[in-house]
N, C-alpha and C positions, 0 to 999 in steps of 0.2 A: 504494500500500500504506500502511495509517494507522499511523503513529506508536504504538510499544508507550506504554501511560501513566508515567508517569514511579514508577522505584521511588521507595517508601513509605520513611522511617528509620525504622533499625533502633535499637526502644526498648531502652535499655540495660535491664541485667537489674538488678532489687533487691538492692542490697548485704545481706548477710548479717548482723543485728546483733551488734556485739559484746555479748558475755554477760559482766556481772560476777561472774566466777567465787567472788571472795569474800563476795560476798553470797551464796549457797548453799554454800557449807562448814559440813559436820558441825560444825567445832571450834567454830562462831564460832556457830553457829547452834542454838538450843534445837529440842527433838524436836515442842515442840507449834508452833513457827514454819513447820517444814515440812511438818507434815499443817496447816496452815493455807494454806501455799502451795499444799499437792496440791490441797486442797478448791476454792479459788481459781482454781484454771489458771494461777497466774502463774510456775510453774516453766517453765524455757524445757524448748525439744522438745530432743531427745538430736543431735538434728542440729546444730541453734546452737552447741551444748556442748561435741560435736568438733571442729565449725570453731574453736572459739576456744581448743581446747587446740594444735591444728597452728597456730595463727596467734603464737602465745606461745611454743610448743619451738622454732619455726623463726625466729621473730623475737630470740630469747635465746642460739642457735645451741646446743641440745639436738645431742643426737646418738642420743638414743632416746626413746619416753616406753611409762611401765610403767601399767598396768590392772591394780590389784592388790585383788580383792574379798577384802578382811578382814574381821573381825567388826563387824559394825556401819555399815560405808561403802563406799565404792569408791575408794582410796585412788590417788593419779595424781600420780606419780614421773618428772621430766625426769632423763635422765643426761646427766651433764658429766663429759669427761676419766677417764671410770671410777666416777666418785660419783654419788650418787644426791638428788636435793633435791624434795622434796614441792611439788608445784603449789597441790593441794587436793584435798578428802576431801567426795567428796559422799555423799548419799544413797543407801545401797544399793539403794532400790526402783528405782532407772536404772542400774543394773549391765545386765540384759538390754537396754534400747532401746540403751545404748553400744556394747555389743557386737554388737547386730547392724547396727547400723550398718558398724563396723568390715569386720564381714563381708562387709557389701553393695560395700564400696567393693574389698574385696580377691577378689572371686568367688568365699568361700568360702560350703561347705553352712551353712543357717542353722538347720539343725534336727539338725547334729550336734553336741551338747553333753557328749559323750563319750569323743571320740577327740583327740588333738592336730591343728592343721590349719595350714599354712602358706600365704601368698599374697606377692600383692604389686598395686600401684598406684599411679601418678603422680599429682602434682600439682603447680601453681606456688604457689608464699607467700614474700614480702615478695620481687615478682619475681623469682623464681630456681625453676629447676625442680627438685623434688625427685622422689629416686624412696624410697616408702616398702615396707617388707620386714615381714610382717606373720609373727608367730606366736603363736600360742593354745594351750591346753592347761587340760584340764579342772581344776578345784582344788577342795578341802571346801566353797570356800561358793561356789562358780560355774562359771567361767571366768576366766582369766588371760593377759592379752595384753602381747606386746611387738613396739615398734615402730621400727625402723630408721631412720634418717631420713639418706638420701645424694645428696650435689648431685651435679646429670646433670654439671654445669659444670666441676666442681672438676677444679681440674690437677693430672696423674699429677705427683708431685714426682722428683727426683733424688736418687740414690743420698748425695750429700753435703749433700742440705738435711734428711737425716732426724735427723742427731744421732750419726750413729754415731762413736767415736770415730776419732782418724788412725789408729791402729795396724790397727782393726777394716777403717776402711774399707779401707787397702791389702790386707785380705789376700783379702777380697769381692773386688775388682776384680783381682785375679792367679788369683783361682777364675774368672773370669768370664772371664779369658782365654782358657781352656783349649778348643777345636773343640765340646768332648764330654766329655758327664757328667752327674750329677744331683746339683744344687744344692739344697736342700731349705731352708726359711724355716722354724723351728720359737718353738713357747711357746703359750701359754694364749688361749682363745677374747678374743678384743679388743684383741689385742698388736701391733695393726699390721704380722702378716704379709703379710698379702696388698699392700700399699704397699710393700712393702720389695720383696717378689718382683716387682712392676709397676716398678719404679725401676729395678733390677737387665734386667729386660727391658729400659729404655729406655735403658740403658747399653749393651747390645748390639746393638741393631737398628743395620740399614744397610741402602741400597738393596739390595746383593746378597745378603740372605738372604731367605729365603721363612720369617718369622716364624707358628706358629699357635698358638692357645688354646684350651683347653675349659675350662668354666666355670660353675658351678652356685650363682645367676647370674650375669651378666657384672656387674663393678662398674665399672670405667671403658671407654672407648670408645675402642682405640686404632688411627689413624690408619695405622700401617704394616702390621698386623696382622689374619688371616684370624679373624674368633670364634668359636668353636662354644658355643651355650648349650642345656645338658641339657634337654627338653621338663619342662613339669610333669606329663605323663603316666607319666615316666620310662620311656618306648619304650625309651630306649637311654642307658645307663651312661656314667660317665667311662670305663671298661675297652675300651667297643665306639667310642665316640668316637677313641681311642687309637689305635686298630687301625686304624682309616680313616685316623687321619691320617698314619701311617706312612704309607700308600702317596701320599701328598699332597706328597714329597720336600721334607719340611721340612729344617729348622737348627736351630730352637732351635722349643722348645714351653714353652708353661705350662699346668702344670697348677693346676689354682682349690684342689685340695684330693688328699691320699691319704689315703682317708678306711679303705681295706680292703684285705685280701690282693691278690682282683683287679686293683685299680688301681694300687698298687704295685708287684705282679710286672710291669706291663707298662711302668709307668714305667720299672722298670730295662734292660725290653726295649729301648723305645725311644731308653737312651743308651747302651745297648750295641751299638745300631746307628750311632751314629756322631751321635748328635743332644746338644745340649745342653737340659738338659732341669729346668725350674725349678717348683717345688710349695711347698708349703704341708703342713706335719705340728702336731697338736697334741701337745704335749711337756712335761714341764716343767725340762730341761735337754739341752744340747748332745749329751755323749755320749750321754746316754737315748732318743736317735731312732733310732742302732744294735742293743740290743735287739730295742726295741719295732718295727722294719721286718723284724726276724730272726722274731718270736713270727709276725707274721703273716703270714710263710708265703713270704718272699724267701728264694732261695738261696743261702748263705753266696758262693757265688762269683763271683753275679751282683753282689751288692751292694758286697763287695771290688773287683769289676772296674769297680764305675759310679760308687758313690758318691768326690764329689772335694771336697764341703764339707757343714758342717752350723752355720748362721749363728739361735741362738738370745736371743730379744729378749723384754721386756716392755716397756710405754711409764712413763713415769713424769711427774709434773707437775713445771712449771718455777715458779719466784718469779716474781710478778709484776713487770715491769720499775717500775711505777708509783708501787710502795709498799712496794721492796724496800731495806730497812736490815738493818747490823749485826746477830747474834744474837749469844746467851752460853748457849751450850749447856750443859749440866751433865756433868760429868768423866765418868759413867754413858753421856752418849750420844756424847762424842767418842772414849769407846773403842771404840763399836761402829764408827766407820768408820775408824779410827785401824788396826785393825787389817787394814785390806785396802788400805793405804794405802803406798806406797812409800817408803822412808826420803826425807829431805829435802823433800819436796812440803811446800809450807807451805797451811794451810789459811787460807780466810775464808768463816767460816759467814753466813750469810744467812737473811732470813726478812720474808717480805709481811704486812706492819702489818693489811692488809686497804683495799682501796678501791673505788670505784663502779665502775671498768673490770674488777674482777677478783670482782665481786659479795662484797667484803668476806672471801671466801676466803685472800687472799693468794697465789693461784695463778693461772697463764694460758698455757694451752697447754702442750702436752706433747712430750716429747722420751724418743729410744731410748736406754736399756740394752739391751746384749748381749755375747755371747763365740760366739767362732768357732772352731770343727773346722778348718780343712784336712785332707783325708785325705793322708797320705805311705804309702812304702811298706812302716813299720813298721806303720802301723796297719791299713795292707788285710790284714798275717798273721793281725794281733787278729782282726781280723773274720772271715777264714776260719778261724781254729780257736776260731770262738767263744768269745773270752777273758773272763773276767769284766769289770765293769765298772769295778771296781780299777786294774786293767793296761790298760786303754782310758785311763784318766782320767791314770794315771803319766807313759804314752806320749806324749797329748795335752800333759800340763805339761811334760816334758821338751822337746817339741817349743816350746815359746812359749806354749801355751794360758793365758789370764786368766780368771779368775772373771767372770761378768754383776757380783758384789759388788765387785770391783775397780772396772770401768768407774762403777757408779753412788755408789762414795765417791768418785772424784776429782770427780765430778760437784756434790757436796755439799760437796767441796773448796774448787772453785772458783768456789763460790758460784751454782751454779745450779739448784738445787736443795735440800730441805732433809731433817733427818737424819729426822724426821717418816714422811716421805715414803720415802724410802730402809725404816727400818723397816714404813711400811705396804706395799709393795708388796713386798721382798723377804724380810720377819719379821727 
């Protein structure tokens, strides 16, 4: 029998050029430069252009990047830690090949210009696998894209490497003791709930529980844990998700989101059957997750009998370790956190000069503010006799409850943080 011929090597594939994105910028660029370029050909294709804005968010460590056709360009925004910093402003006549690019990579319809549309898609840059979260939506001068940008890699952190305060955190991990109930992660769309509810899981797993999730989509990949991820067809809800996994004899569940009546009444079903049962609500304060679970359509008695915490967070920037000196704050701004400040705490304001590790911001990396509920059995009455939110709020501070504004002035106290900052995020 003759000898197969010997394989062929496999020619590597053509690197993709990089594009110097500031040599086509609006700002920098006269109108008759780029109709001199279009006429030319030497404007790159919309595919080069993508590649080298993912190659830049991800090499800068973006954590989104915005496609924002305004008048006159196509304006493209990395977000950092919450902020927003312009990349570059090209030519709006490459608003549509961007976007359908965008489209082709996320398998959305490329001839609906009309409706909002959401995807997703993988990729690797600067080695590390990203998984990117696409969403669109029509706008006056096009289309308007934002893009997610999350390592497959990145490790679920722990309950105590997030920032929360001691006080915060013992009272999280004495909620988390408890067989059963529903633990709720609440605050504003970017607030690092979904981390905190994954942490809080990973506080609790153990071989002898039968750990599951639903989740729409799955953002980390956990090793103990059964996942359920809602199709994009959306055949089946968080609500029917739910209901199946009751019969799956769990222990604790997570849910990705209670985004409506449905999912909520079942979430409380589910920990009123005996489960511990962890979600994510958007909020913009502790007690205000009580209402607003009541408007939509929980029953005062169910919620009283399940709910056992309610752990409310926004993330906030820290001083850069690099270039962080001394401040002298002006008498205006030390009373704004002077006042949620405990007698005796001495303060040392701080504040980042600006340098090349923190991109001259003064800032690097970010850390939790929050305040926490525990439910006791004064407050389960509140809640079944529907009490205003006055007498929630009274109950709660009689109990121990602190302000998010407490936690993030000692934060600015103790110099990690600045009063800037504290004002931007909290007003």
């Amino acid at each position: 029998m003759p000898l197969p011929p010997p394989a062929q090597p496999q020619q590597a594939q053509p690197a993709i050029p990089r594009v110097p994105l500031e040599q086509i910028d609006v700002q920098s660029l006269s109108k008759d430069k780029i109709r001199e370029l279009f006429r030319s050909g030497r404007l790159p294709t919309a595919e080069f252009i993508v590649e080298e804005i993912f190659q830049r968010a991800t090499k800068l460590g973006a954590n989104a990047i915005h496609f924002e056709p305004i008048e006159g360009s196509l304006r493209i925004r990395l977000g950092y830690e919450g902020i927003l910093r312009r990349l570059v402003s090209l030519p709006p006549d490459m608003t549509e090949g961007i976007l359908s690019i965008l489209k082709t990579r996320a398998t959305l319809n490329q001839f609906e210009k009309k409706k909002p549309q959401e995807g997703r898609f993988s990729g690797t840059y600067q080695a590390e696998a990203f998984d990117f979260r696409v969403s669109i939506i029509p706008v006056l001068s096009g289309e308007r894209a934002v893009i997610r940008l999350l390592k497959k890699t990145q490790r679920i952190a722990k309950l105590d490497e997030l920032g929360f305060s001691l006080s915060v955190l013992g009272k999280i991990r004495d909620i988390l003791h408890r067989p059963k109930g529903l633990l709720l992660f609440a605050g504003p769309s970017g607030s690092g709930k979904t981390t905190s509810a994954y942490a809080a899981l990973n506080a609790v797993e153990s071989a002898e529980k039968c750990v599951i999730s639903v989740e729409d989509p799955v953002e980390y990949r956990l090793p103990y844990a059964s996942q359920v991820q809602l199709p994009p067809d959306r055949s089946f809800n968080f609500a029917d998700a739910l209901r199946a996994i009751l019969r799956q004899d769990p222990n604790v569940i997570l849910i990705g989101e209670i985004r409506d009546a449905e999912t909520g009444i079942v979430a409380s079903e589910a920990a009123l059957t005996g489960n511990l049962v962890l979600s994510t609500m958007l909020s913009t304060d502790a007690i205000g997750v009580v209402p607003r679970l009541l408007n939509l359509g929980i029953q005062p008695f169910w919620l009283a009998t399940t709910l056992v915490g309610v752990v409310y967070q926004q993330l906030i920037r820290k001083i850069c370790p690099d270039c962080k000196g001394e401040a002298k704050p002006t008498e205006e701004q030390i009373a704004i956190v002077r006042t949620y400040l405990q007698p005796g705490i001495e303060s040392i304001f701080c504040k980042g000069k600006g340098c090349e590790n923190c991109g001259g911001t003064g800032y690097q990396g970010r850390t939790v503010v929050s305040e926490v509920v525990p439910v006791n059995d004064a407050f389960r009455d509140l809640i079944l006799q529907q009490a205003p939110m006055m007498k929630m709020r009274q109950e709660a501070s009689d109990a121990g409850f602190q302000s998010i504004r407490v936690d993030a002035a000692e934060k600015v106290a103790f110099g990690l943080t600045t009063i800037e900052e504290f004002v931007r995020v909290l007003g």
